[in-house]
N, C-alpha and C positions, 0 to 999 in steps of 0.2 A: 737209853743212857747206859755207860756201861763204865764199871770201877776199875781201876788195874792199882794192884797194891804188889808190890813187892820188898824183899828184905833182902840184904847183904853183910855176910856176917864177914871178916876181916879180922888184919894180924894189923901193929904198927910198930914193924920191929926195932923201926929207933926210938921209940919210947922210952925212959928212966923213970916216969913217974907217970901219976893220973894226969896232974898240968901239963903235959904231954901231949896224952892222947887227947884229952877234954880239947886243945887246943885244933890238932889235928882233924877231931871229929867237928868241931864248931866250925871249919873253914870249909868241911865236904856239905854239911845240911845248911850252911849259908849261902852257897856256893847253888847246891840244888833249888834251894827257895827262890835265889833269885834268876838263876837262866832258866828254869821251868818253870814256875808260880807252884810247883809243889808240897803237896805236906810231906812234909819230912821228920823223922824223931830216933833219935838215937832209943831202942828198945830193948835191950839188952846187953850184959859185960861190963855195966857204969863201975865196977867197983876192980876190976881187971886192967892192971896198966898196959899190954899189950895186946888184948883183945877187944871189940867194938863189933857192934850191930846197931845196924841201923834200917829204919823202914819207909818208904814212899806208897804215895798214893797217888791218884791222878784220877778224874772223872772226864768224857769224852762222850760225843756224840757216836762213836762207831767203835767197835772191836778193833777195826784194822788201826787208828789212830793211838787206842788209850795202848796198844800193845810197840808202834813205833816210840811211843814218848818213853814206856818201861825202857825200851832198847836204848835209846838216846840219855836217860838217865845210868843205868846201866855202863853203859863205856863211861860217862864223864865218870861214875865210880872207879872203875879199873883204871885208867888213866892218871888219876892221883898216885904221883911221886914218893907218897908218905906212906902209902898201905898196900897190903899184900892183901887180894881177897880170897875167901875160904870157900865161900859156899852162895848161892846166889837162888832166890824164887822167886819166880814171878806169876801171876795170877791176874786173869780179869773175867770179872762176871758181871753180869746184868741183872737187873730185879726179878727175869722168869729164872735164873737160875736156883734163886730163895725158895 
């Protein structure tokens, strides 16, 4: 078994306000939950109107999978219209790496 978590920190620079980006950010982690069954959580910036982070996970039977799905989550992030991204990790480990 093997975890891939990754974070994505982002701009949304037509944002005016937090109902903005809350808006923004509720359409990319709804959006990841549903075309990848995803956990997904906005994890930091909540109080920043033009800044957002957000984190995935994903559990997979193989390294080579849980790290395609990170990449595949990854672009749909970057491909959103609304946001500039900043900074991007990603990580997958396995229970022997604990």
């Amino acid at each position: 078994m093997f975890v891939g978590v990754a974070r994505y920190d982002f701009l949304v620079p037509g944002s005016t306000s937090l109902k903005d980006k809350r808006q923004v950010v509720r359409h990319i982690v709804g959006g990841l939950r549903t075309k990848f069954n995803a956990g997904v959580a906005e994890v930091d910036h909540q109080d920043l109107r033009q800044r957002g982070a957000i984190a995935v996970s994903c559990v997979s039977e193989s390294s080579f999978h849980a790290k395609k799905m990170l990449m595949e989550m990854e672009r749909y992030v970057r491909n959103q219209y609304a946001i500039e991204v900043l900074g991007a990790t990603v990580e997958v480990m396995s229970p022997d790496d604990a």
